[in-house]
C-alpha positions in Angstrom: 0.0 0.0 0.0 2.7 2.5 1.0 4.0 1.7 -2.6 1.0 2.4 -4.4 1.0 5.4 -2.2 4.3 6.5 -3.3 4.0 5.6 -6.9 0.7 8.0 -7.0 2.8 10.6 -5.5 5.7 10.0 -8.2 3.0 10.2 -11.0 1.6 13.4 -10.0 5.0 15.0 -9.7 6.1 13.4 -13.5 2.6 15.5 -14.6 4.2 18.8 -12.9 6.9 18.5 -14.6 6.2 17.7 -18.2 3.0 20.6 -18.1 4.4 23.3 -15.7 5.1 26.8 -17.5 8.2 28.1 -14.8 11.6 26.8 -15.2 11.6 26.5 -11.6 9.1 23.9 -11.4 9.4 22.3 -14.8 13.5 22.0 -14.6 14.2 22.8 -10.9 11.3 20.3 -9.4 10.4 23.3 -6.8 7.4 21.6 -5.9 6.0 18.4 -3.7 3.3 16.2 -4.7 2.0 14.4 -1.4 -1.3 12.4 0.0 -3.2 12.2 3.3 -5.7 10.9 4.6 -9.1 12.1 5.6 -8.2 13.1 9.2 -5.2 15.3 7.4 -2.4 12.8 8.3 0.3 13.1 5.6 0.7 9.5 4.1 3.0 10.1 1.3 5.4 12.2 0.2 7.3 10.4 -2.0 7.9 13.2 -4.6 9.8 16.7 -4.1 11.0 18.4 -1.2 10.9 17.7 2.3 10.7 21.2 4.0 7.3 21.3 2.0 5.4 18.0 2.5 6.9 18.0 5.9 4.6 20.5 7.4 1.7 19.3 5.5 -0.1 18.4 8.0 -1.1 22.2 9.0 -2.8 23.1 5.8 -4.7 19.8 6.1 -5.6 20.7 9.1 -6.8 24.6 8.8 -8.4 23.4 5.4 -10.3 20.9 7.7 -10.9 23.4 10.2 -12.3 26.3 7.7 -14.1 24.5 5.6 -15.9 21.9 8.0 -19.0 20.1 6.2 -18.1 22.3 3.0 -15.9 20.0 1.0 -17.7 18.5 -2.0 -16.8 16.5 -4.9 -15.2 17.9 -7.8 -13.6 20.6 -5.5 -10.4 22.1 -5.1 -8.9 24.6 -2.6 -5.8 27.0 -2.5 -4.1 28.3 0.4 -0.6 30.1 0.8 -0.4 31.9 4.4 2.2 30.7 7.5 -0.3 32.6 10.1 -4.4 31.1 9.3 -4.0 28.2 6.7 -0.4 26.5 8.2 1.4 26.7 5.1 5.7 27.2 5.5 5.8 30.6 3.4 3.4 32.6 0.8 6.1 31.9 -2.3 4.4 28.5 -2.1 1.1 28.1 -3.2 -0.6 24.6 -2.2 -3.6 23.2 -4.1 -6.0 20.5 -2.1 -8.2 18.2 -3.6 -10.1 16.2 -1.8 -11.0 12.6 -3.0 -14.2 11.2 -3.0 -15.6 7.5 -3.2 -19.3 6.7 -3.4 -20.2 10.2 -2.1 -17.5 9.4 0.7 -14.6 11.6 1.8 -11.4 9.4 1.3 -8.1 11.2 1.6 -6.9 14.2 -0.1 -3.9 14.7 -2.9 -2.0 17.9 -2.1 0.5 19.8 -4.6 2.8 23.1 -2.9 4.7 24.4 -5.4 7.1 28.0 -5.6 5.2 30.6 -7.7 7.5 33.0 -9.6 6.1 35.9 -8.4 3.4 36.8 -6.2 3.2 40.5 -5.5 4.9 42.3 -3.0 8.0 44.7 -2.3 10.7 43.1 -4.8 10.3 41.1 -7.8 10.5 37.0 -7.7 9.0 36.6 -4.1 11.8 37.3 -2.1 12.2 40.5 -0.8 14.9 40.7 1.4 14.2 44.6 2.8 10.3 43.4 4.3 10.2 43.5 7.9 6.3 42.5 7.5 4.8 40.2 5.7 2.6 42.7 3.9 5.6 43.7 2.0 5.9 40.0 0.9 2.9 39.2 -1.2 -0.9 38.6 -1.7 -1.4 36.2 1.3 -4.0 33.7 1.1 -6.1 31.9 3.5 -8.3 28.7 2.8 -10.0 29.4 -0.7 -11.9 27.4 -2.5 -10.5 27.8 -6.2 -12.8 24.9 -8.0 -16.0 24.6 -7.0 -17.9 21.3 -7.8 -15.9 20.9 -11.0 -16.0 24.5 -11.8 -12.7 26.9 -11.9 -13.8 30.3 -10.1 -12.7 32.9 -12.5 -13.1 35.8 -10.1 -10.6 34.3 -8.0 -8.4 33.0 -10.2 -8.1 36.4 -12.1 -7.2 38.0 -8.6 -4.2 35.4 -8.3 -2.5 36.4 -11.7 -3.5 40.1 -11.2 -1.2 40.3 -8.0 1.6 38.4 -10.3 4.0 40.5 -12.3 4.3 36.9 -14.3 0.7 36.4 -15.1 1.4 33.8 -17.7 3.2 31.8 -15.4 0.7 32.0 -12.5 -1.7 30.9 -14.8 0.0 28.3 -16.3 1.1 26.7 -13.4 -2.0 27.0 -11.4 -3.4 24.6 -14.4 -0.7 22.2 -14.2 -0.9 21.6 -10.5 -4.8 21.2 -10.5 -4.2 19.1 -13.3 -1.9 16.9 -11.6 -3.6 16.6 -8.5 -7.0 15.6 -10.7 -5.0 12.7 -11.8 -3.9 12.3 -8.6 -7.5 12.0 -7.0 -8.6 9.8 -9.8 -5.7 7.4 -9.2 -6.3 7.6 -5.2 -9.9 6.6 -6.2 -9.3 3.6 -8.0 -7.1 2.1 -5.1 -10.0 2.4 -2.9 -12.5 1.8 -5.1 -10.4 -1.5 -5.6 -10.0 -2.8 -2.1 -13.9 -1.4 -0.6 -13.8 2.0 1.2 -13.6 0.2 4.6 -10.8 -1.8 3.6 -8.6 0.6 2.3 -9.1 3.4 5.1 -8.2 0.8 7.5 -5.2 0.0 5.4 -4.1 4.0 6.0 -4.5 3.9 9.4 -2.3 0.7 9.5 0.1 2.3 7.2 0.4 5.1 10.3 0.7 2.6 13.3 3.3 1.0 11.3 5.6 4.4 10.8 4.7 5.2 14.5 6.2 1.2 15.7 9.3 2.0 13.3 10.0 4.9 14.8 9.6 3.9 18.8 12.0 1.4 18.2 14.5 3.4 16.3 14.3 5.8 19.5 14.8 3.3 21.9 17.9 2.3 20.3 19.4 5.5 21.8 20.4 6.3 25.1 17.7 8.4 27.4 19.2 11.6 28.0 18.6 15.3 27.2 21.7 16.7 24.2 21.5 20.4 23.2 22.6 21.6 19.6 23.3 25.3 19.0 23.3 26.9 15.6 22.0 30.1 13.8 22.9 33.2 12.2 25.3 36.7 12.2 22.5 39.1 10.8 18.9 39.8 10.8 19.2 40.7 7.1 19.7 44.7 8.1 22.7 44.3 10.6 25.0 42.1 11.8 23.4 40.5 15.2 23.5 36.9 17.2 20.6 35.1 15.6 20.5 31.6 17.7 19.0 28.8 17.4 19.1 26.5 20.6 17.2 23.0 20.9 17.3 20.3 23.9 16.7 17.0 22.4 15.3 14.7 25.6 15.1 10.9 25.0 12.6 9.1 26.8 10.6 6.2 27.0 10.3 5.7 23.3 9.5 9.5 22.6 11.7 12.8 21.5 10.9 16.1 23.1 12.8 19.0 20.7 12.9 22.1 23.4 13.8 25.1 21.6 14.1 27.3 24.7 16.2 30.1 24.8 16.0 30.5 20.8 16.2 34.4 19.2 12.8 36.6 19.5 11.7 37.0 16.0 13.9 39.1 14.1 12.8 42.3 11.8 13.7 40.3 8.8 12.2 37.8 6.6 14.1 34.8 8.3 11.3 33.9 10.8 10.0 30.5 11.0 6.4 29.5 11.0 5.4 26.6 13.4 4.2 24.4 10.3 7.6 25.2 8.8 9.7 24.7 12.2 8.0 21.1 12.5 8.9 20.4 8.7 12.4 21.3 9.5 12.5 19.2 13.0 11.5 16.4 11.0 14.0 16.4 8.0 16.8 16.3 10.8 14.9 13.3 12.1 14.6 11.6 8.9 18.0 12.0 7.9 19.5 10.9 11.3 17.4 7.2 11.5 17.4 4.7 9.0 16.3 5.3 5.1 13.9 2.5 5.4 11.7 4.2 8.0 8.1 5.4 6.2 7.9 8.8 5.3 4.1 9.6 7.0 2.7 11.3 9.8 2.9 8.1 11.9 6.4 8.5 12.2 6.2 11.7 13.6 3.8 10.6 16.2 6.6 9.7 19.0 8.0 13.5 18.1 7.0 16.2 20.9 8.1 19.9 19.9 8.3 22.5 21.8 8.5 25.7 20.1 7.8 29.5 22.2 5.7 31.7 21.0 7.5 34.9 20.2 10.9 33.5 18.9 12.7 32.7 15.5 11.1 29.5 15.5 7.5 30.1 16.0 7.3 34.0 14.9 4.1 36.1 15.2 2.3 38.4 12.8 3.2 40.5 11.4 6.8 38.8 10.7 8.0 38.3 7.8 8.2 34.8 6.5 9.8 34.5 3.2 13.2 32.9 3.9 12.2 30.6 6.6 12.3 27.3 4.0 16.0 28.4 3.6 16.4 29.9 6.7 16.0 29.3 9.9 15.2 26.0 8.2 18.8 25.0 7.8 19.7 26.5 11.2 17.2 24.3 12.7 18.3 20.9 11.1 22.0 22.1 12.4 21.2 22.5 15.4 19.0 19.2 15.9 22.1 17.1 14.0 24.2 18.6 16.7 22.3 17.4 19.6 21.4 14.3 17.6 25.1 13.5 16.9 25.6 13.5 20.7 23.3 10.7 21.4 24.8 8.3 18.4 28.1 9.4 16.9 28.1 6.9 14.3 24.6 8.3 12.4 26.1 11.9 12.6 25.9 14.1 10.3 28.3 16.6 8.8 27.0 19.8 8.0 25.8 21.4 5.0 27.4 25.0 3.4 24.9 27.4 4.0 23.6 29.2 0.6 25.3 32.3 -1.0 23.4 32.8 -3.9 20.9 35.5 -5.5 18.2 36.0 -7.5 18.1 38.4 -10.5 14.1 39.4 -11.9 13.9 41.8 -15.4 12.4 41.5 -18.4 14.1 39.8 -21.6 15.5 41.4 -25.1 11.3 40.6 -26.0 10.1 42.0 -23.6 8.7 39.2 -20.9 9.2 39.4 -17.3 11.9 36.3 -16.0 12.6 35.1 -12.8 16.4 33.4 -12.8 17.4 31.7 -9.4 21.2 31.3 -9.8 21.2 28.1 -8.5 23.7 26.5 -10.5 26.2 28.5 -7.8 24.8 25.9 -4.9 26.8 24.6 -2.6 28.2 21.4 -1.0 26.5 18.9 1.4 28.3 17.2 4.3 29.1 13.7 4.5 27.9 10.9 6.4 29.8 7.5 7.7 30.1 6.0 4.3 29.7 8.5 2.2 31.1 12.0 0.7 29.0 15.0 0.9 27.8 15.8 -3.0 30.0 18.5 -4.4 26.8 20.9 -5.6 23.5 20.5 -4.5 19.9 21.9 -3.5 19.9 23.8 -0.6 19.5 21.7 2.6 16.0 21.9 3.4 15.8 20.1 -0.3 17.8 17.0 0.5 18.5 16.7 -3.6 15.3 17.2 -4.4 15.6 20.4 -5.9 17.0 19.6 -9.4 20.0 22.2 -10.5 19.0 23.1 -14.4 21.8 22.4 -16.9 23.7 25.3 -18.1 22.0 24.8 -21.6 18.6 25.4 -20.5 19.5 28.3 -18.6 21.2 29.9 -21.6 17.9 28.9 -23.7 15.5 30.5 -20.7 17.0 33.5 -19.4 19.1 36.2 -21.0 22.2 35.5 -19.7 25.7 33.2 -20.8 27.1 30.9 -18.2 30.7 31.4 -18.5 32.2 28.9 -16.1 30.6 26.3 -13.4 33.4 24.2 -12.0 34.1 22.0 -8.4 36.4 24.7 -6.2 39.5 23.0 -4.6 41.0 22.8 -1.3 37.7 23.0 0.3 35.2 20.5 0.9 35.6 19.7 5.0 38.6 17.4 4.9 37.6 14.0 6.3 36.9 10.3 6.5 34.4 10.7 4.4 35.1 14.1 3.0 31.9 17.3 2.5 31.1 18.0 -0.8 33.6 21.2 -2.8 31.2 23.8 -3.7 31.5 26.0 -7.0 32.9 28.5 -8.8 30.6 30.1 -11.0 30.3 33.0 -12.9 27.5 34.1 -15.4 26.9 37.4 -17.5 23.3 38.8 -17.4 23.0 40.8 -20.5 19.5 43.3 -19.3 19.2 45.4 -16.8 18.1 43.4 -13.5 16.7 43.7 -9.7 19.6 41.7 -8.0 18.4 40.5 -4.8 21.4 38.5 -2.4 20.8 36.0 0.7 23.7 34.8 1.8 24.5 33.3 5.1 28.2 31.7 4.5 30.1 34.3 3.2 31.0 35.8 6.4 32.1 32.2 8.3 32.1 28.6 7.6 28.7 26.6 8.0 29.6 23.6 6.6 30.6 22.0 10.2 32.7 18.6 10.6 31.8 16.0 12.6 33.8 13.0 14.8 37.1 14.6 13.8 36.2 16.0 10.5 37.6 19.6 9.1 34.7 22.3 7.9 34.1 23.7 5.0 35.2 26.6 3.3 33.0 29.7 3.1 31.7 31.3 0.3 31.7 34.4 -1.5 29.2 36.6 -3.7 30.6 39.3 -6.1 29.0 41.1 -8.5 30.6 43.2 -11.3 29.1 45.9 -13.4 32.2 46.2 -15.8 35.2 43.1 -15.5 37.2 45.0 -14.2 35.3 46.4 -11.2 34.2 43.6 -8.9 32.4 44.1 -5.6 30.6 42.2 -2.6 27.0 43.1 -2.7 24.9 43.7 1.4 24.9 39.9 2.6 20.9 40.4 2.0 19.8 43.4 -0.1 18.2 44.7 -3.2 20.2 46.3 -6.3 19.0 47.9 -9.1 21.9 46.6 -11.7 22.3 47.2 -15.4 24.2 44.2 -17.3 26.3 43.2 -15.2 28.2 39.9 -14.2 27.2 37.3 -11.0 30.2 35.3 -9.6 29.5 33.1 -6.6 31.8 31.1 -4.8 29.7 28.3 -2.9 30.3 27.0 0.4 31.6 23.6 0.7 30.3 21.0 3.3 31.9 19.3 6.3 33.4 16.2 6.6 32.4 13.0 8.6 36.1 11.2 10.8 39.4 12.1 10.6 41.3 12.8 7.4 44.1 10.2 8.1 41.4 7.3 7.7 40.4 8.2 4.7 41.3 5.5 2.0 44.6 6.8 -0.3 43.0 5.7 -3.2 40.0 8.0 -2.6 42.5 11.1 -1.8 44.3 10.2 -4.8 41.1 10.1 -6.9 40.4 13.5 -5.4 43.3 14.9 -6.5 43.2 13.8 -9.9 39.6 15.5 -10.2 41.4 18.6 -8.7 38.7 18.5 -5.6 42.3 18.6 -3.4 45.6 19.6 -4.2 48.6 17.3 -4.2 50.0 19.7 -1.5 46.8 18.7 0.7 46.3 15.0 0.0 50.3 15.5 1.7 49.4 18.1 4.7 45.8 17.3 5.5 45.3 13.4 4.7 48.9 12.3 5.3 49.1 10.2 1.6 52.0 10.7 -0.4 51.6 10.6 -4.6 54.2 8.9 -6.5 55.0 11.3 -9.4 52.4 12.1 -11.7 49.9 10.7 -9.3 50.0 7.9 -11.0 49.4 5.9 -7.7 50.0 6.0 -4.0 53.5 5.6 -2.4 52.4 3.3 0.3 55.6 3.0 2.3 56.1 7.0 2.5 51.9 7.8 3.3 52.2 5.0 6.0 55.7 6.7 7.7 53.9 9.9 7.5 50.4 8.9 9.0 52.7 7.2 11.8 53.9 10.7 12.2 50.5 12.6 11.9 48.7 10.1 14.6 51.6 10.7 17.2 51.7 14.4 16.8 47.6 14.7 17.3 47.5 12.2 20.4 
């Protein structure tokens, strides 16, 4: 059943991609496709990105709440606000359709996908000078956007009129109504299939299950209480202490995540939203415990948070919102690894470089308004016990499920040429496992542009190691408006630029042990990819090249690890 589940999921994401009109969602993937039952309990989310479908539950819920003896067949709702209909930010719209079977209410489909634009201070939905959220975008509570079968015009007129991408709006709002219809219809036939009572009792099992899997994977670990401390140097105006603290207490089967003594809510748009927090609690949670665990609500059941009103991770209105999928998302996971790590060394994990990147919005040589996340400047993840961290990659809160476009498709899209995109060396967190390089990338934009930054690595390394492992380098952000005139643009800010040039510098991730177990094959593979230097396979992981790297010189990286384990003792 969780299969079928999941495949449904899969399907509806495969429709989002082949009919949505942004390159963001049909090249990026930044959307999630995910199920639930009729209580609102997330039972699949098989396809997309975690920080979205992890939080699901909320929307569920207010949709529930709202519309209480109101959902009909043929219906579909809309909702995009963190404060009254528990969705993570207002870039993502989500779209709810209930499913219905022999007049019954049988579980819902569910598709929360990043618009291009929807309104606000700044072009491209982040607008990193709002200190409310009215200076974010149209905010929207539970709507009911198809009624009985029927699109409601009014309303969906009013979303593309508070887009300055109309055509997109509209053209994604079609695809993911289209691909949760097919959804709803698939969802149907599995029920129809097994007999209403039948398959309902089959979700509910599919819950218990998750909720066993995860007792005993908590009662593998030692009861105690571990604290993790992460967070940020600015409130997006200033330079500041922005922490984020949690308390992770194991007992009797359960996790209690305290986040006493966490920042108040900060001026700028880096303030979480409680459905957003609990998304974020959970991807640390998922990560740290076995692959094989379910990924529904049931496993989440054994999972008590704790989250004060009032603070960075639980803000009030009228903060602002907008970055909280990016950060305090990734501050949050940090934190909880930390405190995680504590409890069971061996699952730790290394942490990922925080994002330097930017957004630039203008209109093309023809005239149409573009969007262009320079992602293809993301950075590296950390590494894990058995594995390296990925050299480029979605931010964190994506786990990989944000695709990175090719360069091609960004040259065919946006007015702009790509002129390099290349692994940096020396500085992926040396390791057992080592973190992941980061980027060098560098891209002319030939039109005038908004150039909006959000960076959070540039001023320190993020990327932390773990059980002996090095950090990560931090990254850097320049922007140049002629080549030879290069500057660092405000760490989050808005520029009016004319054609200018982007270079980023991602942050690398952190790495997992201590560099002198790391296999000399591997360093010398690394250094024939240029990740490492010959210099550093020498100083850092203690292995010796013969010349040419053609292989290792065994005797001399043996003497010389001999050396390097006496001097650390």
């Amino acid at each position: 059943m969780q299969k079928q589940l999941d495949n449904v999921s899969l399907q509806m994401g495969l429709i989002m991609t082949r009919t949505a009109r942004s390159p963001m969602l049909n090249q990026s993937h930044d959307f999630t496709c995910f199920i639930a039952s009729p209580e609102g309990d997330v039972l699949s989310q098989a396809d997309g990105i975690p920080i979205h479908s992890g939080g699901g539950g909320f929307a569920l819920a207010a949709l529930l709440k709202d519309f209480d003896g109101q959902i009909r067949p043929g219906d579909a709702f809309i909702l995009n606000d963190p404060y009254v209909a528990g969705n993570n930010h207002l870039p993502d719209w989500t779209i709810i359709r209930p499913v219905f079977v022999h007049g019954r209410l049988c579980g819902f489909v569910c598709n929360r996908a990043h618009q291009s634009d929807i309104g606000g201070g700044a072009a491209g939905t982040y607008n990193p000078l709002a200190t409310e959220i009215f200076h974010e975008g149209i905010r929207l509570p539970v709507l009911k956007l198809v009624d009985a079968g029927q699109l409601r015009k009014d309303l969906h007129a009013l979303l593309c009129l508070n887009s300055r991408s109309p055509h997109l709006i509209d053209g994604d709002l079609s695809a993911m109504l289209g691909s949760t219809r097919v959804g709803a219809d698939r969802i149907a036939s599995i029920v129809t299939d097994m007999g209403v009572e039948t398959a309902l009792a089959y979700f509910e099992a599919l819950l218990d299950y998750g909720d066993k899997r995860m007792r005993a994977a908590i009662a593998a670990l030692p009861d105690g209480t571990y604290s993790g401390l992460d967070g940020s140097d600015t409130d997006c105006f200033q330079e500041v202490d922005v922490p984020i603290r949690v308390n992770i207490t194991v007992r009797e089967e359960t996790l209690l995540f305290d986040f006493a003594g966490s920042s108040p809510q900060i001026q700028g748009f880096k303030n979480s939203s409680l459905a957003n927090t609990y998304a974020a609690v959970y991807l640390a949670v998922a990560t740290f415990f076995d692959h094989d665990l379910p990924r529904n609500a049931g496993v989440f059941r054994p999972i008590v948070i704790d989250a004060p009103e009032g603070t960075v991770v639980n803000a009030l209105p009228p903060a602002p919102t907008t970055m909280n999928t990016i950060y305090p998302a990734a501050d949050i996971v940090a934190a909880c690894w930390k405190a995680m790590a504590k409890a069971s060394p061996d699952r730790a994990c290394a942490g990922w470089a925080k994002t330097c990147h930017s957004v630039s919005t203008g209109y093309d040589h023809a005239g149409k308004f573009f969007v262009l996340y320079h992602w293809l400047g993301s950075a590296g993840s950390g590494a894990v016990n058995g594995r390296d961290g990925f050299n480029t990659i979605g931010m964190l809160c994506t786990l990989g499920g944000l695709t990175l476009p090719n360069v091609e498709g960004q040259e065919l899209a946006y007015p702009v040429l790509v002129l390099r995109q290349e692994f940096r060396r020396d500085t992926a967190g040396a390791g057992k496992f080592r973190g992941g390089s980061g980027v060098e990338y560098e891209c002319e934009v030939h039109v005038p542009t908004a150039h909006a930054t959000r960076s959070e690595s540039t001023t320190r390394e993020t990327g932390f190691g773990v059980n002996g492992g090095g950090s990560g380098a931090r990254g850097a952000i320049r922007v140049a408006l002629s080549p030879d005139e290069p500057y660092e643009p405000p760490q989050y800010g808005v520029e009016r630029l004319g054609p200018s040039r982007v270079v980023i510098h991602s942050g690398a991730g952190g790495g997992w042990g201590s560099p002198i177990d790391r296999d000399p094959e591997l360093v010398r593979a690394d250094v024939l990819d240029e990740i490492i230097s010959e210099e550093a396979a020498r100083s850092v992981y203690g292995v010796v090249l013969a010349s040419k790297g053609d292989k290792v010189d065994r005797r001399e990286t043996a003497h010389l690890r001999g050396v390097m384990r006496e001097l650390t003792r």
